[in-house]
C-alpha positions as CSV (number, residue, x, y, z in Angstrom):
1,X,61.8,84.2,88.4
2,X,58.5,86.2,88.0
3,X,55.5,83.4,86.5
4,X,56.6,80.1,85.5
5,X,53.6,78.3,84.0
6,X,52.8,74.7,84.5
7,X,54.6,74.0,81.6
8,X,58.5,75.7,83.1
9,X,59.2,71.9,84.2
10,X,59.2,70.8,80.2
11,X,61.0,74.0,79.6
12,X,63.7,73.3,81.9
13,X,64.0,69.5,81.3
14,X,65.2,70.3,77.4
15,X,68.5,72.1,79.0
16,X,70.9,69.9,77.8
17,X,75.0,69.6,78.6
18,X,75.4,72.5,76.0
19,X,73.6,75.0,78.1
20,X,74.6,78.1,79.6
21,X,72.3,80.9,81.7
22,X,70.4,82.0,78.6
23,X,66.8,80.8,78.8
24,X,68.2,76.9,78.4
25,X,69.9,76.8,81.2
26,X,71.4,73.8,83.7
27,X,68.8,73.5,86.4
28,X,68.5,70.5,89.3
29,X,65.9,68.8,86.9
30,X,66.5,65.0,87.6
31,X,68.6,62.8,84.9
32,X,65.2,60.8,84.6
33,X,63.0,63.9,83.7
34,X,65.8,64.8,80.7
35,X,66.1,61.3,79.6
36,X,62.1,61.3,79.2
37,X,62.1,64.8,77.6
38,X,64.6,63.3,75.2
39,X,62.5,60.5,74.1
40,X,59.1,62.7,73.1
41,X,58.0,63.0,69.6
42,X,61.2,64.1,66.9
43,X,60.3,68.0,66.1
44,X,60.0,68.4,63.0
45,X,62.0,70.8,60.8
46,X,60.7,74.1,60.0
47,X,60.8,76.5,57.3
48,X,60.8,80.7,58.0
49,X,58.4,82.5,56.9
50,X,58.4,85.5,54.8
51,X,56.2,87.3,56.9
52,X,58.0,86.7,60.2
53,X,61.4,86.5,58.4
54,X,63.8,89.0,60.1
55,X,65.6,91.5,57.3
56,X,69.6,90.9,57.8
57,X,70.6,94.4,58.6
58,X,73.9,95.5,58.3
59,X,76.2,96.2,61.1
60,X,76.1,100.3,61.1
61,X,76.5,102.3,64.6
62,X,73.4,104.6,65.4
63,X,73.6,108.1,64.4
64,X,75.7,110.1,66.6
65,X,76.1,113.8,68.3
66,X,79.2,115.3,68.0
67,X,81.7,113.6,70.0
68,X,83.3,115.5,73.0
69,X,87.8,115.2,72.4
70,X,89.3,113.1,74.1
71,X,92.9,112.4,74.6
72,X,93.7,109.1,73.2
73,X,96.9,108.7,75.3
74,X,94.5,108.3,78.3
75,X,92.5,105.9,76.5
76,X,92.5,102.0,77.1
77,X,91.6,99.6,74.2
78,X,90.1,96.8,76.0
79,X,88.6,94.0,74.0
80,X,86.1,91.3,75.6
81,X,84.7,87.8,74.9
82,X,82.6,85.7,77.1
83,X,81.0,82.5,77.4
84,X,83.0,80.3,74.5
85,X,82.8,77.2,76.2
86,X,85.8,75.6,74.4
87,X,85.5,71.9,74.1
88,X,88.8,70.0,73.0
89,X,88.3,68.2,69.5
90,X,89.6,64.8,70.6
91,X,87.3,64.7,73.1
92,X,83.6,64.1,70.6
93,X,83.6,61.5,67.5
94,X,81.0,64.3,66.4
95,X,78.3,61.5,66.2
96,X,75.2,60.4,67.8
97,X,74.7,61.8,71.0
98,X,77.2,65.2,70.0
99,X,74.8,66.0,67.5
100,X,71.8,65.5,70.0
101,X,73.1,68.0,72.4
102,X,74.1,70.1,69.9
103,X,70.3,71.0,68.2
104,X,69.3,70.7,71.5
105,X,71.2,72.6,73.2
106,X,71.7,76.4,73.8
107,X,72.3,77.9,70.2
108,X,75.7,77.5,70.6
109,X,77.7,76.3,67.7
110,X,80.1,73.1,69.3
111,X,80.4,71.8,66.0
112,X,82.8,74.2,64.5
113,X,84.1,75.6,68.2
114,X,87.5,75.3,67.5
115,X,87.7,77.0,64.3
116,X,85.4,79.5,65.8
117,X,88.0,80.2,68.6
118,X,90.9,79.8,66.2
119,X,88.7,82.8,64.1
120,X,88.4,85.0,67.7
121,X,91.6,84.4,68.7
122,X,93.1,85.8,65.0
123,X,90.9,88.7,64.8
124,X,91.9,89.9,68.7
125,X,95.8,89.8,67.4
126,X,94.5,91.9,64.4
127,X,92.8,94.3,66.4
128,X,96.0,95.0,68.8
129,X,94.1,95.5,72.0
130,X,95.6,96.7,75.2
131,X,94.0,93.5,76.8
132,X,92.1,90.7,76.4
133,X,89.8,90.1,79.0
134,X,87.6,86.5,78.8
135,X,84.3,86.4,81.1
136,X,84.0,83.1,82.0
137,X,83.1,79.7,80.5
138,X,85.9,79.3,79.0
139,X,84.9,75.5,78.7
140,X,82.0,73.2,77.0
141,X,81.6,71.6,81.2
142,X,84.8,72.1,82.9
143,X,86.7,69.3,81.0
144,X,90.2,69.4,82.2
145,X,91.2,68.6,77.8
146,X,89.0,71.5,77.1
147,X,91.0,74.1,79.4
148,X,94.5,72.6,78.2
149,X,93.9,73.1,75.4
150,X,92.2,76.8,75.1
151,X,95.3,78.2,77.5
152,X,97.5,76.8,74.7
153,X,95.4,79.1,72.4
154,X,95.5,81.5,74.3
155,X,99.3,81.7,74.6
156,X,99.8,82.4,71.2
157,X,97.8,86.0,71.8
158,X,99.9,86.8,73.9
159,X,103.5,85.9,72.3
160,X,101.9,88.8,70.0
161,X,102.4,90.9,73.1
162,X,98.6,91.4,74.1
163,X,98.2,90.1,77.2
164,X,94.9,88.0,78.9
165,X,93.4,87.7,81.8
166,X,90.5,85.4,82.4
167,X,87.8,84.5,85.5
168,X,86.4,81.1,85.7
169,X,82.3,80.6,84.8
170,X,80.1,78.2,86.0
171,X,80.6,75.6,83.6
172,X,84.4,75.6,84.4
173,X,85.4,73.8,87.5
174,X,84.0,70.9,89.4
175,X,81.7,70.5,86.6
176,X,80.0,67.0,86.8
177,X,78.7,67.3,83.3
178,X,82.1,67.0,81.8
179,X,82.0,64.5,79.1
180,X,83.0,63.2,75.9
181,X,81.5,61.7,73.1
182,X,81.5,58.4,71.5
183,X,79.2,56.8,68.9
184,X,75.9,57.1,70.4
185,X,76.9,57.7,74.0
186,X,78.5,60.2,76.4
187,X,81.3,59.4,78.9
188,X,83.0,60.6,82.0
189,X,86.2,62.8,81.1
190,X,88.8,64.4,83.7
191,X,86.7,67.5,85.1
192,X,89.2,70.5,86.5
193,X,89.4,71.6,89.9
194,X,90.0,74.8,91.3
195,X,93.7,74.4,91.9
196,X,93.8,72.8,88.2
197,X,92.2,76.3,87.0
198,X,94.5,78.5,88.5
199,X,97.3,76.4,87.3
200,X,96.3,76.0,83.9
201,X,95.4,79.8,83.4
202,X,98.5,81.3,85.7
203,X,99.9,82.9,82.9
204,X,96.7,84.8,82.0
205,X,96.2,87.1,85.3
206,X,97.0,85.2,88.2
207,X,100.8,85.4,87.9
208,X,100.4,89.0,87.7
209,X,98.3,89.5,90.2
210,X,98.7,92.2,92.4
211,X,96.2,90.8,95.2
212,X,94.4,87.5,95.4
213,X,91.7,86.5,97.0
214,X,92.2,84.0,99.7
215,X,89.2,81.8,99.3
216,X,87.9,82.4,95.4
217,X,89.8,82.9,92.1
218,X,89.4,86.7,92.5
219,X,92.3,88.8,91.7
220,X,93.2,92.5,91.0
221,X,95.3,93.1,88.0
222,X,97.2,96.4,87.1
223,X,96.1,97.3,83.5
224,X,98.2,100.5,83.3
225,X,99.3,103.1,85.6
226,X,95.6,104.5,86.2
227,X,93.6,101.3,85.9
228,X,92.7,98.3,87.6
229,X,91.3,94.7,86.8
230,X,89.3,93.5,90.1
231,X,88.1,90.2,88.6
232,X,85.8,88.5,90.6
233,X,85.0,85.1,90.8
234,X,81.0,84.7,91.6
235,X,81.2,81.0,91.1
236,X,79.7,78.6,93.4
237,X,81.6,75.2,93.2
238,X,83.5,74.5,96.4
239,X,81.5,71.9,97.3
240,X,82.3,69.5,94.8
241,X,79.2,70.1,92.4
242,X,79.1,73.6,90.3
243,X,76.2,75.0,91.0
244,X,74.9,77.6,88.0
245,X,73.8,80.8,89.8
246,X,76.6,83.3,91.2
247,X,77.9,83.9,94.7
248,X,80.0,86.1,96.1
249,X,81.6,84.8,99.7
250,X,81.3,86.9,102.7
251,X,85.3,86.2,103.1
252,X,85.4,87.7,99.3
253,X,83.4,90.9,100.2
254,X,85.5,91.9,102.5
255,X,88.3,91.5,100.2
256,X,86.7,93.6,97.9
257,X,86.5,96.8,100.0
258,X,90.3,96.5,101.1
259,X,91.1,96.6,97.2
260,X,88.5,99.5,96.4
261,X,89.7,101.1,99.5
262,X,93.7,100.5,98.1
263,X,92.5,101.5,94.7
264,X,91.5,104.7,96.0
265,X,93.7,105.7,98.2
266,X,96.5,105.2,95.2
267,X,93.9,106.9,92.6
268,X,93.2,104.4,90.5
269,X,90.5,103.8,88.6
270,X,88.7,100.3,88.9
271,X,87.0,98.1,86.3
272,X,85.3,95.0,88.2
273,X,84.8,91.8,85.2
274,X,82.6,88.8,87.0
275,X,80.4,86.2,85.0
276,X,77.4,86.4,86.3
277,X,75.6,89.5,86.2
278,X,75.3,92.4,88.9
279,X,72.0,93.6,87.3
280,X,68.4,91.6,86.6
281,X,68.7,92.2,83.1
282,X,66.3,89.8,82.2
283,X,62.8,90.3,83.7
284,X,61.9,86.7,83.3
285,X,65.1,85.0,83.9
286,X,66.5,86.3,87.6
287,X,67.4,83.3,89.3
288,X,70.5,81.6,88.1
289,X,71.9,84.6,86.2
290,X,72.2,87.4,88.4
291,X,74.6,87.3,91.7
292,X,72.6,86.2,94.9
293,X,72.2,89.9,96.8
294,X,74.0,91.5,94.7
295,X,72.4,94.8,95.8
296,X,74.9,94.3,98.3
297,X,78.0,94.6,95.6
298,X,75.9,97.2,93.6
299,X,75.8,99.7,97.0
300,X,79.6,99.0,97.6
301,X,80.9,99.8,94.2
302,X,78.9,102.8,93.8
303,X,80.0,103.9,97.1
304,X,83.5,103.7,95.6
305,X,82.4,105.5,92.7
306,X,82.6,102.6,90.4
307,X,81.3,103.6,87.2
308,X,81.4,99.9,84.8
309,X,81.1,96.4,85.6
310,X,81.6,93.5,82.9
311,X,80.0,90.4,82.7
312,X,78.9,87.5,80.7
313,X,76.9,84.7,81.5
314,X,73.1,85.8,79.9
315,X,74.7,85.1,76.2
316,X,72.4,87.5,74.9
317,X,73.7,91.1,74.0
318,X,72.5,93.7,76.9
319,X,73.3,96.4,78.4
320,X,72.0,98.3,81.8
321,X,72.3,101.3,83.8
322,X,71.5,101.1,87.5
323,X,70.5,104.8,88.5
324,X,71.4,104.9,92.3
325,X,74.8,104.3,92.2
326,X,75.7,105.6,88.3
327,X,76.8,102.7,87.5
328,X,76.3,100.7,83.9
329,X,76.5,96.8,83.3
330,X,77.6,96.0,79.9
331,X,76.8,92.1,79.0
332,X,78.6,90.3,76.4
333,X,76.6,87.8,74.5
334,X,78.1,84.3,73.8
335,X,81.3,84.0,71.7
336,X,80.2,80.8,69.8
337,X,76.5,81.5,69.6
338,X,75.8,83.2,66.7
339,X,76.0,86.0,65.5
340,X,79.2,85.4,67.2
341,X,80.0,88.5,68.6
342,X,82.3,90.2,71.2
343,X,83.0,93.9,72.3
344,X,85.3,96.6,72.2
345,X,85.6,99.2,74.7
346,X,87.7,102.1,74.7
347,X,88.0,103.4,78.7
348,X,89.5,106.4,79.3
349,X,91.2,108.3,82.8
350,X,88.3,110.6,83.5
351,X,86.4,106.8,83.6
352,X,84.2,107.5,80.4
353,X,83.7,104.8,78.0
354,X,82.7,103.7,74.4
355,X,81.7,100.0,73.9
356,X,80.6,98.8,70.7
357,X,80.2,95.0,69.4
358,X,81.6,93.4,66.7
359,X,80.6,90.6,64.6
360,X,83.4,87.7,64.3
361,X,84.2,87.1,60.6
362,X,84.3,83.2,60.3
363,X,84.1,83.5,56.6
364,X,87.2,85.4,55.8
365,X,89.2,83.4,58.3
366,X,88.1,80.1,56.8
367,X,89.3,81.3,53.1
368,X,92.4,83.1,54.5
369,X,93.2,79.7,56.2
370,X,92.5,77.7,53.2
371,X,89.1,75.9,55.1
372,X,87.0,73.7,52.6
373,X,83.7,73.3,54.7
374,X,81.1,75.0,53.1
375,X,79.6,75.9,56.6
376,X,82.3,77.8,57.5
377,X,82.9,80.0,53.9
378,X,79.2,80.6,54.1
379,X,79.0,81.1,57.7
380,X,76.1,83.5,58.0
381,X,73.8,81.4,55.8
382,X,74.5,78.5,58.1
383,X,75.1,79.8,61.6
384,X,71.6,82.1,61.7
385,X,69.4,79.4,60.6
386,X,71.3,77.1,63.0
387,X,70.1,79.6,65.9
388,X,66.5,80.0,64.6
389,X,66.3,76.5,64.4
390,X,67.6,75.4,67.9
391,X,64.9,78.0,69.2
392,X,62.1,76.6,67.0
393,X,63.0,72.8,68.5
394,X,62.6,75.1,72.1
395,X,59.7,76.5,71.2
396,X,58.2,73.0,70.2
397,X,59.1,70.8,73.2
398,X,57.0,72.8,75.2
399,X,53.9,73.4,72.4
400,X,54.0,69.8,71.3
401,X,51.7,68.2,74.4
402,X,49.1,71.3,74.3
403,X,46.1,69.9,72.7
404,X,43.6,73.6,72.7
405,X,46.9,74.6,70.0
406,X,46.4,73.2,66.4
407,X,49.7,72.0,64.5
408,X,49.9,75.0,62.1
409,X,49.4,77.4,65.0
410,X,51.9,75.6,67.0
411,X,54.1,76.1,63.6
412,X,53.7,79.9,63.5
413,X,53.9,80.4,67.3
414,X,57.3,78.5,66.7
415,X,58.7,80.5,63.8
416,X,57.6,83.7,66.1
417,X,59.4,82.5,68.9
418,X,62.6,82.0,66.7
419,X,62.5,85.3,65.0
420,X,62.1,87.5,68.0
421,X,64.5,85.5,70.0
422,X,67.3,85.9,67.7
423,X,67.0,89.5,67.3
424,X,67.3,89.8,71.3
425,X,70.0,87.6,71.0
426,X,71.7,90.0,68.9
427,X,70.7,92.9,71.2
428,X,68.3,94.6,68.3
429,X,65.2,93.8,69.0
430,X,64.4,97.0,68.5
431,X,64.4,96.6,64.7
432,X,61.0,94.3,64.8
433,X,59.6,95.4,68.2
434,X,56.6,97.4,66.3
435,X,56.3,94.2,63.4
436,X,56.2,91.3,66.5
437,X,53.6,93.3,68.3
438,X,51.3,93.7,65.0
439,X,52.3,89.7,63.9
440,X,49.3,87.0,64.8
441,X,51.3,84.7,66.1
442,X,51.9,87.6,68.8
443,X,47.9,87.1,69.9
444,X,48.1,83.3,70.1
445,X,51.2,83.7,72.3
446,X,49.2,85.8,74.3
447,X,45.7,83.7,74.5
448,X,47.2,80.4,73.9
449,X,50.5,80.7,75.1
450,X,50.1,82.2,78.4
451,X,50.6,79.3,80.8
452,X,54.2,78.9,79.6
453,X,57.6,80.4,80.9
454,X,58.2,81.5,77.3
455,X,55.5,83.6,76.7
456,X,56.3,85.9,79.9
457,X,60.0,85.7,77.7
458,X,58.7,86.7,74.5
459,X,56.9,89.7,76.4
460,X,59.5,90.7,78.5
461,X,61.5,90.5,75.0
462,X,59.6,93.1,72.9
463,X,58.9,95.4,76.4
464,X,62.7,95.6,76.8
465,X,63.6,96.1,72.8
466,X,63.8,100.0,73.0
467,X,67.5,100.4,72.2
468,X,70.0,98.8,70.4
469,X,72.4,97.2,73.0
470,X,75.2,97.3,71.3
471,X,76.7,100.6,71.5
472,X,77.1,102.9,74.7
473,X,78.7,106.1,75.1
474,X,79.2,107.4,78.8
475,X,81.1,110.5,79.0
């Protein structure tokens, strides 16, 4: 992490049991620092507006060259989703200390997560992929219910005859934040060990295998007769305690070169899939999200002229070519955080690639399924706002205590903070890179802001926003 700012320790205390490696993230902050941060002043509730109001642009693909042919029998219609972090209905009363965590938590939408995966899970059997591949934290915190219950999910995909393949994340296994929720209070449920994971999920890429990995969750899975799987566990939680950053085991190194080297030799192409990311693709945010040394993985693959690698983990929508070895990283935002979207990529023999995202239609899966809550047939007037919202309370915790910022710049500077965070979210930035730099709120970031971690973030934001990030095209 590049400059922290005295005020990084109040940023990190406010990463609650709902958070994942996006800016609110887990970190070792002490039970006794959240529980203070918990009891500071209620944030109020804030209203956009209309000058820092982003427009809601429609979902259309950026103008185009004329595409070189391609022969679709070679093609592979791979579709991805990361980071849902399924928690099991029975185990929250949805009161109290749910909804806490909830708007103060990571953006992502617990409250309707079943009916959100229930939606996913639907629209993957309409689109007919060749594959399902799921990046990681597949659970709220590794609650043994929570994985039960998302395999059984999961199973009716593939009775439809699409079969899935999944890697644990770091909120999966031998997660001590596992809990459920009653009244005002959290408790203690079953969390899932490694054995428990495999178990659960052997039907989706482990019985199939066609190599494991002695001492992770790593495996190599045949896609078809040209391509391979090598999905690769990065998590760090064989010491009882998950830890949140990514790892990748001496032991496990060398078993990646033996199945590059087998991959090879047989002529097959390879598409590695971890959780955390291969790539700094935040500026700001390097430790925790991106694999210790992975410099190390980066020089292998390209040495086996890997061209792709998947990954999850950031829950913001990004994308990143690393020059010396030719190689892109395509990151998949969060499932459940909104705008709720996942990605389709079409891979073809000669290992080029399209990749688009796709926006999950909660809306016409709640009327098709006869829902009555009015949050979920108007999802998008509820689920953006939600976001915004969650970022403004952010934003706030660590304004609140500086005294040099009045209340109504502490306002705008929150309602800046929102807007250009949900647009990188979204991967478009892009759109309001040239409005954010002209807004005021930008300057009193920028003079008043400056000792915070979030600042650097809403800098590093606009200086990345020169593409949209999601499409790519590699031929």
């Amino acid at each position: 992490m590049k400059r922290a700012g005295i005020f990084l320790t109040v940023f990190l205390a406010a990463s609650l049991v709902f958070s994942g490696c996006s800016r609110v993230r887990e970190t070792d902050v002490t039970e006794s620092a959240s529980e203070e941060e918990s009891s500071s002043e209620s944030i109020p509730e804030f209203t956009v507006s209309q000058e820092t109001e982003p427009s809601e642009t429609e979902e259309t693909e950026p103008e185009e060259t004329e595409p070189r042919e391609h022969d679709p029998e070679t093609e592979k219609k791979i579709l991805l989703g990361s980071d849902i972090h399924y928690l099991a209905p029975e185990l929250t009363d949805y009161g109290e200390a749910f909804q806490y965590d909830v708007d103060h938590g990571d953006g992502r939408l617990v409250t309707y997560i079943d009916q959100i995966t229930d939606a996913f899970l639907e629209e993957v059997v309409e689109h007919n992929p060749d594959i399902l591949i799921l990046c990681g934290d597949l659970s709220s915190n590794g609650e043994l219910a929570s994985h039960q219950g998302l395999a059984e999910k999961l199973r009716r995909v593939e009775a439809r005859g699409i079969p899935v393949v999944v890697i644990p994340g770091n909120h999966d296994i031998n997660n001590q934040r596992a809990y459920g929720y009653r009244g005002d209070e959290k408790y203690p449920v079953e969390r899932t060990t490694p054995e428990q994971f495999r178990e659960i999920y052997r039907e989706f890429g482990y019985d199939e295998a066609l190599s494991e990995d002695e001492t992770t969750l790593s495996y190599v899975y045949q896609l078809d007769d040209m391509t391979r799987l090598l999905m690769l566990d990065t998590c760090q939680y064989r010491e009882g305690n998950a830890k949140v950053g990514g790892l990748i085991l001496t032991e496990t190194y060398d078993w990646i070169e033996e199945q590059l080297e087998a991959a090879w030799e047989e002529g097959m192409n390879v598409i590695p899939v971890a959780h955390h990311n291969l790539l700094e693709e935040s500026e700001v945010y390097t430790v925790d999200c991106t694999i210790e040394h992975s410099e190390q993985l980066a020089e292998i693959l390209g040495e086996w002229n890997v061209n792709i690698f998947l990954s999850g983990h950031l829950h913001v929508q990004h994308w990143m070519e690393e020059e010396d070895h030719n190689l892109y990283e395509i990151v998949t935002g969060s499932m459940t955080t909104p705008d709720c979207r996942y990605g389709l990529l079409t891979y073809r023999d000669d290992c080029s690639f399209s990749y688009r995202t796709q926006v999950l239609d909660v809306e016409s899966w709640a009327r098709k399924n006869g829902r009555t809550e009015e949050e979920l047939l108007h999802f998008s007037e509820f689920s953006r706002p939600f976001l915004k919202q969650v970022f403004k309370n952010e934003a706030y915790g660590v304004l609140q205590h500086m005294e040099e910022i009045t209340e109504e710049e502490r306002l705008q500077m929150c309602e800046y903070y929102a807007w250009v965070n949900y647009m990188y979210y979204q991967g478009k930035a892009v759109e309001i890179r040239d409005l954010a730099y002209e807004d005021d709120a930008y300057a009193l970031w920028d003079s008043k802001g400056y000792i915070t971690v979030l600042r650097d973030y809403v800098v590093s934001i606009l200086e990345d926003a020169d593409r949209d990030y999601n499409y790519l095209e590699v031929e």
